[in-house]
Each structure stands twice: as C-alpha cells, then as structure tokens.
DRENDO-1510 file (C-alpha; in Angstrom, 1 decimal, always signed):
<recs>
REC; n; res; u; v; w
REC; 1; UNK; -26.4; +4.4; +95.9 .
REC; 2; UNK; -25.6; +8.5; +96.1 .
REC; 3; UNK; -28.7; +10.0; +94.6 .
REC; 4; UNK; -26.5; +12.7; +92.9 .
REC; 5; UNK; -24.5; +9.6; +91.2 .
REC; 6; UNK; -28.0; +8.0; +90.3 .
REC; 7; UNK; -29.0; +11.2; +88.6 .
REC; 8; UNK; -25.6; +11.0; +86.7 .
REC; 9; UNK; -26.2; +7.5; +85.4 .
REC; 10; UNK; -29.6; +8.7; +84.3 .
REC; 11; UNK; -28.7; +11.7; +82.3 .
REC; 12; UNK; -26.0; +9.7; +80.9 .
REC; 13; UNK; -28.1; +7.4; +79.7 .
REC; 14; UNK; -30.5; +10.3; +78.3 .
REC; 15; UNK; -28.3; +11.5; +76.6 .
REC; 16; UNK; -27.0; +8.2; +75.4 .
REC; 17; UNK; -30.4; +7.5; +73.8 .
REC; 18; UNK; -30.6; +10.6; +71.7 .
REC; 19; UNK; -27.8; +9.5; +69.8 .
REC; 20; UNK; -29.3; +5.6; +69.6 .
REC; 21; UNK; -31.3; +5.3; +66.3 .
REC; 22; UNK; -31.8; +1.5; +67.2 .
REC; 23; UNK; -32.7; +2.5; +70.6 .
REC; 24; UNK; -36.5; +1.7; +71.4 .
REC; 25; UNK; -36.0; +3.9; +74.8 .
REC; 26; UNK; -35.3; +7.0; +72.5 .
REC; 27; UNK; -38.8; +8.4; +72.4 .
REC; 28; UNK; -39.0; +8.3; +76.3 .
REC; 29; UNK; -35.5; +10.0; +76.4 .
REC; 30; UNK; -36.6; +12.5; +74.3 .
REC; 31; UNK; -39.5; +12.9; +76.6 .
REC; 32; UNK; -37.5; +13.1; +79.9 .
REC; 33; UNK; -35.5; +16.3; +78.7 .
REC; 34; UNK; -38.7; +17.9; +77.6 .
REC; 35; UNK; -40.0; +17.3; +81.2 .
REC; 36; UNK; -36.7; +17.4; +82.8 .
REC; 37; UNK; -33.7; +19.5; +81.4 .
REC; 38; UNK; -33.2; +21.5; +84.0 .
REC; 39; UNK; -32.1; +18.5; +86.4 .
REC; 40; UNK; -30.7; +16.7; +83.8 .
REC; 41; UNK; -28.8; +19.8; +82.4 .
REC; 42; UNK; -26.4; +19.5; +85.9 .
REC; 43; UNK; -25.2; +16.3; +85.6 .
REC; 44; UNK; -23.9; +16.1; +81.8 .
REC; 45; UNK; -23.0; +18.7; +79.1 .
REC; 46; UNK; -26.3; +20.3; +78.5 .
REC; 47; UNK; -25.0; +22.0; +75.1 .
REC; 48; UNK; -24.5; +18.5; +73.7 .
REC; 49; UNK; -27.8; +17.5; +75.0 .
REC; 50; UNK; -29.7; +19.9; +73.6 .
REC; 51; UNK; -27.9; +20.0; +70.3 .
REC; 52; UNK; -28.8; +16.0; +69.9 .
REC; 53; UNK; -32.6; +17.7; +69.8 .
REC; 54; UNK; -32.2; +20.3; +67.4 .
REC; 55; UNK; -30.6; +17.0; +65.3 .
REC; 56; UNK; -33.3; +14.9; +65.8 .
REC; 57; UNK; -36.1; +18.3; +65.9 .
REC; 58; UNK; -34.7; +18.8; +61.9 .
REC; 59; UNK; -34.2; +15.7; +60.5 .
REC; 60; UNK; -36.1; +14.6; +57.4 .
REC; 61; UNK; -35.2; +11.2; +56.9 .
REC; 62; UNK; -37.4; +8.7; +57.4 .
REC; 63; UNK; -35.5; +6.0; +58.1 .
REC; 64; UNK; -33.9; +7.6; +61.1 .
REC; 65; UNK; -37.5; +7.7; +62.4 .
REC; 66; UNK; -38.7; +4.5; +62.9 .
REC; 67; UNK; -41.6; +3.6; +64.3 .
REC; 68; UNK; -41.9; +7.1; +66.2 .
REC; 69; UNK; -42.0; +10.2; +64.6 .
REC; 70; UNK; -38.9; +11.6; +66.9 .
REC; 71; UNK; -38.5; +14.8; +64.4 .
REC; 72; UNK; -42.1; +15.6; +66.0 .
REC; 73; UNK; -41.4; +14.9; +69.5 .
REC; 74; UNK; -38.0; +16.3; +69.7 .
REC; 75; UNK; -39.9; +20.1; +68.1 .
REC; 76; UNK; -41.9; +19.9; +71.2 .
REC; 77; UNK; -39.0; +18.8; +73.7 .
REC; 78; UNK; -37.3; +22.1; +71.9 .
REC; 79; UNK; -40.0; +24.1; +72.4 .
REC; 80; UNK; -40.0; +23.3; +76.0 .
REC; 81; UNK; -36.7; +23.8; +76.8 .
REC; 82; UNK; -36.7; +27.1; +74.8 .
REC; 83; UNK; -39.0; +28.4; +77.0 .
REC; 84; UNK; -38.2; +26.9; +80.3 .
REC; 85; UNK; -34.1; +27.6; +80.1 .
REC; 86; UNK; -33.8; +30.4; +77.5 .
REC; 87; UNK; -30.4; +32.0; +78.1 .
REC; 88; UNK; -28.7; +28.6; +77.6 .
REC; 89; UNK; -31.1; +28.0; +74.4 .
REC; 90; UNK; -30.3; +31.1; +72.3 .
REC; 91; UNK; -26.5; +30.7; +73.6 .
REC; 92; UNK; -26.2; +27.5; +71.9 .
REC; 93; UNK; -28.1; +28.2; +69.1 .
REC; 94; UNK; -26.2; +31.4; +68.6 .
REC; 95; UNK; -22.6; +29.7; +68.7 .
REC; 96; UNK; -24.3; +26.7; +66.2 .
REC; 97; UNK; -25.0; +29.6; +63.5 .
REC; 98; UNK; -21.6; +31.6; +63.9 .
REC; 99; UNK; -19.4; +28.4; +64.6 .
REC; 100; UNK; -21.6; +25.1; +63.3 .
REC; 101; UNK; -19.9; +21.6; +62.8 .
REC; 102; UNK; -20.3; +22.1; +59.1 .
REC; 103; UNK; -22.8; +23.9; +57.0 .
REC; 104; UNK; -25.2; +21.4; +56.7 .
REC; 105; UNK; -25.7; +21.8; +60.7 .
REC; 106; UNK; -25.6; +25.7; +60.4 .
REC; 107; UNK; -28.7; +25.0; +57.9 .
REC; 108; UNK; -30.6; +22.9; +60.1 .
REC; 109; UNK; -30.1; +25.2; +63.5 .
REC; 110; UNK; -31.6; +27.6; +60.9 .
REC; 111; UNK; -35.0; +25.6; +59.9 .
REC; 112; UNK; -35.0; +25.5; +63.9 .
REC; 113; UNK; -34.8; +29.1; +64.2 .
REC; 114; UNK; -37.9; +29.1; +61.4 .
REC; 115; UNK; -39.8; +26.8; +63.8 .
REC; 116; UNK; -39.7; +29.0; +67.0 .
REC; 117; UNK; -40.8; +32.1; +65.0 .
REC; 118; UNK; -43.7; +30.7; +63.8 .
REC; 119; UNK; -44.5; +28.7; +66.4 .
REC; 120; UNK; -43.1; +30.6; +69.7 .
REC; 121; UNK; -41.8; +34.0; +69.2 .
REC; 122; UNK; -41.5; +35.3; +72.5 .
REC; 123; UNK; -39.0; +32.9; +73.5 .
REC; 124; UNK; -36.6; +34.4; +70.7 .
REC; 125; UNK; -38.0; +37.9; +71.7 .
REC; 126; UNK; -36.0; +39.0; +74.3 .
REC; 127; UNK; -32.5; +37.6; +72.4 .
REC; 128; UNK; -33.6; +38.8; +69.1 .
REC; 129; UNK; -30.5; +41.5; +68.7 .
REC; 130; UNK; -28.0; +38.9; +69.4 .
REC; 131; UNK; -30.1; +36.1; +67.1 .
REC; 132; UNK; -30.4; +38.4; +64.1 .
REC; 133; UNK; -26.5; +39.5; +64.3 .
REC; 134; UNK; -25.3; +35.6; +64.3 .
REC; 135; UNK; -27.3; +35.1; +61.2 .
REC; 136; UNK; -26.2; +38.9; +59.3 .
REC; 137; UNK; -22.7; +37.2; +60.0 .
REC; 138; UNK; -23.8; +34.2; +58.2 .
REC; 139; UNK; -24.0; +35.9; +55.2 .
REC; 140; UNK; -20.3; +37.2; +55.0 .
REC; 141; UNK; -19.5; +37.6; +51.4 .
REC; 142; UNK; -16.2; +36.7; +51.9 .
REC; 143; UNK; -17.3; +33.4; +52.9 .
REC; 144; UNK; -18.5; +32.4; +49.5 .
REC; 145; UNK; -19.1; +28.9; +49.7 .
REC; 146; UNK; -20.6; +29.5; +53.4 .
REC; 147; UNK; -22.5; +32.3; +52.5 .
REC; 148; UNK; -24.2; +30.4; +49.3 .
REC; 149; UNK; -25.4; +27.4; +51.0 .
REC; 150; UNK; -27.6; +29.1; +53.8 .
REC; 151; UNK; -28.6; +32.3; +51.7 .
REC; 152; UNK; -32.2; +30.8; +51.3 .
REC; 153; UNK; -32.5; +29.5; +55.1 .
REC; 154; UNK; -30.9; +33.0; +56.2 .
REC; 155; UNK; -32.9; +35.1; +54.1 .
REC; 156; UNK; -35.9; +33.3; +54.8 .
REC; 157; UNK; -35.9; +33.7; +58.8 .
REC; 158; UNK; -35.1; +37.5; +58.3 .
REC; 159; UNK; -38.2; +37.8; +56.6 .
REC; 160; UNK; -39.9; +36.3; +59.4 .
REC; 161; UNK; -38.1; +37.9; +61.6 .
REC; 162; UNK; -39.3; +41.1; +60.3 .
REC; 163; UNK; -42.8; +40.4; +59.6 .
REC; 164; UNK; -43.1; +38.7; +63.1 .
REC; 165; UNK; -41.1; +41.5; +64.9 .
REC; 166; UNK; -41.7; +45.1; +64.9 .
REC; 167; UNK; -38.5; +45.8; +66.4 .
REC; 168; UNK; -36.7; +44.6; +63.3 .
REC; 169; UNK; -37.3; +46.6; +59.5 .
REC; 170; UNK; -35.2; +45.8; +56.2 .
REC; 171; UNK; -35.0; +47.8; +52.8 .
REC; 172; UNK; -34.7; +46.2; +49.8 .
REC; 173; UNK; -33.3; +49.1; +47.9 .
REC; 174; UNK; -30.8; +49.8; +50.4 .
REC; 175; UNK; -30.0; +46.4; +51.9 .
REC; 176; UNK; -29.9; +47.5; +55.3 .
REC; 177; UNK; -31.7; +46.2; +58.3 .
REC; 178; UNK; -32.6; +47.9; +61.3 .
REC; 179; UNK; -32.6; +46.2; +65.1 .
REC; 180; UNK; -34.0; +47.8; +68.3 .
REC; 181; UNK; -33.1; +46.5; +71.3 .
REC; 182; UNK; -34.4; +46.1; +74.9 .
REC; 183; UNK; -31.8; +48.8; +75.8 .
REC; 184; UNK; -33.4; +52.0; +73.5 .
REC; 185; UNK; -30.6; +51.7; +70.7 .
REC; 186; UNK; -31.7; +50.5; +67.4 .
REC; 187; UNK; -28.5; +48.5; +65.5 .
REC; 188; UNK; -28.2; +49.5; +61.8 .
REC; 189; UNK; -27.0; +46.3; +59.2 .
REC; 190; UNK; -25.8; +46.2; +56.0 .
REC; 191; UNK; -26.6; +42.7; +54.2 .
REC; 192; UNK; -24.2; +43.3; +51.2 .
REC; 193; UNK; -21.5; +43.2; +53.3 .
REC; 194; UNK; -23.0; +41.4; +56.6 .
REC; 195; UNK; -21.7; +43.8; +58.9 .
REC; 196; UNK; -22.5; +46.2; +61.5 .
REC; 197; UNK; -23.0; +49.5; +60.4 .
REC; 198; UNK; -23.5; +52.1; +63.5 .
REC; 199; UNK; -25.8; +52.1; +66.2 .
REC; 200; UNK; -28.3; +54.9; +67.1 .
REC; 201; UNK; -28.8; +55.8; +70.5 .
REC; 202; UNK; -31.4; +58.1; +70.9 .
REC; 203; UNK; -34.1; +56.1; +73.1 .
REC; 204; UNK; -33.6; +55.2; +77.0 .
REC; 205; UNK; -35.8; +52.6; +77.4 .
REC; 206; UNK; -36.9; +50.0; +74.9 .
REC; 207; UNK; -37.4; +50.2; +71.0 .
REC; 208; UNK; -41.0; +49.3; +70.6 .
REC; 209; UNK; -40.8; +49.5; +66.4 .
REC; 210; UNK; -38.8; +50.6; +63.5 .
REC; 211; UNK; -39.7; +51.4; +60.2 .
REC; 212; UNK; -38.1; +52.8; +57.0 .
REC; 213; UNK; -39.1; +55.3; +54.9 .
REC; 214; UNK; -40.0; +54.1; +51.4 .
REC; 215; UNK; -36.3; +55.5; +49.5 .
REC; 216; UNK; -35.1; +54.1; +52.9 .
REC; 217; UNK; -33.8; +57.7; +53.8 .
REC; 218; UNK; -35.4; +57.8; +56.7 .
REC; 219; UNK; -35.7; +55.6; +59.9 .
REC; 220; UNK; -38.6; +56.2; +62.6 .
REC; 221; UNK; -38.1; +54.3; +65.6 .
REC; 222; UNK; -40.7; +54.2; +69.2 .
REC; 223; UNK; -40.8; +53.7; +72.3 .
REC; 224; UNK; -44.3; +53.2; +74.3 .
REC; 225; UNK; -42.2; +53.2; +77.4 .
REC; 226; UNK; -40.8; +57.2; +77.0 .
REC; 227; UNK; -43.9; +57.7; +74.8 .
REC; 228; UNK; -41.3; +58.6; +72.3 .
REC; 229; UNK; -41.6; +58.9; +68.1 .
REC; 230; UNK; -37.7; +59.7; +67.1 .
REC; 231; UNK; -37.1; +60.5; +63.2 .
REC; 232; UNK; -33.6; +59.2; +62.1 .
REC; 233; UNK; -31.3; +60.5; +58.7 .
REC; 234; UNK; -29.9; +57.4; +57.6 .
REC; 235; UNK; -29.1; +57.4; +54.1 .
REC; 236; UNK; -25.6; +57.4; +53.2 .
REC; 237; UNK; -23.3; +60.7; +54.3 .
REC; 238; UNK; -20.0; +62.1; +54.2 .
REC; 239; UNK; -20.0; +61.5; +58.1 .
REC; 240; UNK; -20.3; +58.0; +57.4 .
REC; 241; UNK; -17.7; +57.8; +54.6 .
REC; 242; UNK; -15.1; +59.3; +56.1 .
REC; 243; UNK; -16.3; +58.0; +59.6 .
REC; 244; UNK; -17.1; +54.0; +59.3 .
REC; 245; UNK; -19.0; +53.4; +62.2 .
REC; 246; UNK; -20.5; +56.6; +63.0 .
REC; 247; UNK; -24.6; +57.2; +62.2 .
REC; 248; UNK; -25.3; +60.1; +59.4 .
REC; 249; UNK; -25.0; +63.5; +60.8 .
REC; 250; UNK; -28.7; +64.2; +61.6 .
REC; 251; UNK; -28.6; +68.2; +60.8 .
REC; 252; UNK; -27.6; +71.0; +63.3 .
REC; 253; UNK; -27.6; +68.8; +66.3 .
REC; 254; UNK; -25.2; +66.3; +65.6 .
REC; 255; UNK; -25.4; +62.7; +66.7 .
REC; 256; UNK; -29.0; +63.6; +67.7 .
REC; 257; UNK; -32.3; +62.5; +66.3 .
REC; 258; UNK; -32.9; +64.3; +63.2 .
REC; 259; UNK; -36.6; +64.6; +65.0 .
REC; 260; UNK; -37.9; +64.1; +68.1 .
REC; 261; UNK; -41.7; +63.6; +68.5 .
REC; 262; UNK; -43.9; +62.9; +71.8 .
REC; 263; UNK; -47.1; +61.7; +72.1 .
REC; 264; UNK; -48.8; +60.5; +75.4 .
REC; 265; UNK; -50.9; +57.5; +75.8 .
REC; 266; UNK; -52.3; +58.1; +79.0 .
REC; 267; UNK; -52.6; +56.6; +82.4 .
REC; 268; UNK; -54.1; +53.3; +82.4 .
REC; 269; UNK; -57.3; +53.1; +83.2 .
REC; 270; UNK; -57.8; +56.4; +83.5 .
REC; 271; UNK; -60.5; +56.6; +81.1 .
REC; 272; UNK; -62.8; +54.3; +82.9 .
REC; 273; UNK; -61.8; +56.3; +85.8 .
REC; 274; UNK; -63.5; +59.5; +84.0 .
REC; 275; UNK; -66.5; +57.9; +83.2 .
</recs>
C-alpha cells in the first residue's frame, strides 16, 4: 500500500474518532494529534481537526465524557498544537470568534482563549494584536443579540489579557483599550462601539508596555529595544472629531509623540565586566 495513502486512511480515521462519542479509540485519537498534528495536518482538513479539539477541550457535559475525561485530554492536545503549529492555531481561532457556527461556539472558542492565557501565554503572545481585535469585534453593539451573549466571556479574557500582557492597557472611564504590537505601533480601541480608533506610530521596534494615565488623558508606551519612553495626548480632540481615524493632535509637532523620553539600560554584561 502507498505510504502517503496509508497516512490518509489514518488521519481520516483521526479525525473520524473525534467526532465518535461511542468511540472507545477516541482517547488515543485525541492523543495522536497531540503527538502528531503536523503529519496528520497534510492529509485531511486540519481546521476541522483542530476545531473537533477545541469541541471536545470545552465541553462540560458529562455524559459526552465517558469513561475518559476527553475535556482534559483534548486541553493538553490544544496546548500542544498551540505551541507546536501557532500560525494555523490563532488563524482558526481568530475566524471561530469573528465568524463562529453560532454563538454558543463563539463562547466556547472563548473559554479556550481563557485557558491559553492562564495556562500558556506566549503562545498567544506574538498574535495578541490580531486575537484582541477578533474579540473588540465581538462586542459590536449593533449586534445586540451577539454582543449580549459573549459580553461576560469577552470581557472576561480582556481582563486577562491585560493583567497577563503589558502590551495591552484599558480605561474604565474612557472605554478604550490600548494594543502594542511587535511592529512599534500601539492600536487605540473603543469598547462602546467595538471599533478601531487610530493607531499611533511613534516606536520602530517593538512596544514593550502601555499604560494610561489615571483620567485616561494620557498614554505612555516603551520600548526596551530603542530604549524609548514616548508620552501620547489621547483624550478626545477636535482632530479626532472632525478627522475619525486620525490620533489627537499631540501639540506643536503634529502627529508626533506629545513626549519623547530616553533612558539607557546598558550593555549586557557590562557591569560584571567593570568589576
């Protein structure tokens, strides 16, 4: 037999399995895409495979158990695949918030996304810009039915998401939330509304934190890479009323940082070097 055709047959029947709640081979299928996703992930549609695990990773019913606790299993076989094939992970789980099945998968990708950022933040780390925007758009208000049903499971993973990150700040008073990227911008939301707001560019290499000023006037934002402390006007401004989509005017230099501070950490190791 063609080995690529035996590989097919296997995969197939992976996959199969996941969906079998009579199945007594399910806990060994579950088991074979936590070892082996990235063979398997050739030979049938890997999107559907993994979104059988976040399924099985969030139910709560005990009678789809059985004798194994799958919900358990299929966490770790997440987990796994999360951190071995990332890109295809936080696609899929990007296109499950913004486009889910219905809303009562939308809510369980959620509780997933809870999971990893207790449990394994750096895997959402690098996708964290592109993870927080699917679930601002979660909330649109004029999606009122939508929006009510996950407003608990989206509010609660932007507060982890912002005590976990310190790329990511929110102000209550305000409603806005504030996301640096890997690129240097940081991407201003407004939750009320659930849209993007304006970006500020100020930073060249990566945002290493953000954080509001109490009235939420203010917005500092760092970068250890340019050893970089950047001061940022973003209350609201005629610039921005009669501009949607531009920043607040920062003062006499325009688009600029309102302030631009540097500080320099040093050359590794070069204290040690001293001594």
């Amino acid at each position: 037999m063609n080995f690529d055709s035996t590989l097919t047959d296997i995969a197939k029947s992976i996959a199969g399995y996941l969906h079998d709640e009579t199945s007594p081979h399910r806990s060994l299928a579950i088991d074979l895409c936590s070892r082996g996703f990235q063979v398997w992930q050739q030979y049938v549609d890997a999107v559907e495979m993994l979104r059988a695990l976040f399924t099985l990773a969030t139910t709560t019913k005990k009678e789809a158990i059985a004798t194994q606790n799958v919900g358990a299993q299929a966490r770790t076989a997440v987990l796994q695949i999360a951190a071995s094939n990332t890109p295809l992970f936080m696609t899929t789980l990007a296109i499950d918030i913004l486009h889910p099945r219905s809303v009562a998968h939308r809510k369980a990708v959620m509780q997933l996304v809870i999971f990893l950022v207790r449990k394994k933040p750096l895997v959402l780390y690098a996708n964290l810009p592109r993870l927080v925007e699917a679930i601002v758009k979660s909330l649109d208000p004029n999606a009122s039915a939508t929006r009510d049903a996950v407003l608990d499971s989206a509010t609660e993973i932007l507060s982890h998401v912002v005590q976990t990150f310190p790329t990511v700040d929110f102000h209550m008073g305000s409603q806005r939330l504030a996301v640096g990227t890997s690129e240097g911008a940081v991407v201003m939301y407004d939750l009320k509304t659930a849209t993007r707001l304006y970006v500020l560019e100020g930073h060249k290499r990566r945002t290493t934190a953000c954080s509001f000023s109490p009235d939420g006037r203010r917005l500092v934002t760092v970068s250890l890479e340019e050893s970089t402390v950047l001061v940022w006007k973003v209350g609201s401004s005629f610039t921005s009323f009669f501009l949607p989509g531009a920043p607040p005017r920062q003062g006499h230099s325009g688009s600029e940082p309102f302030k631009t501070l540097n500080f320099n950490i040093g050359e590794a190791g070069a204290w040690f070097a001293w001594l």
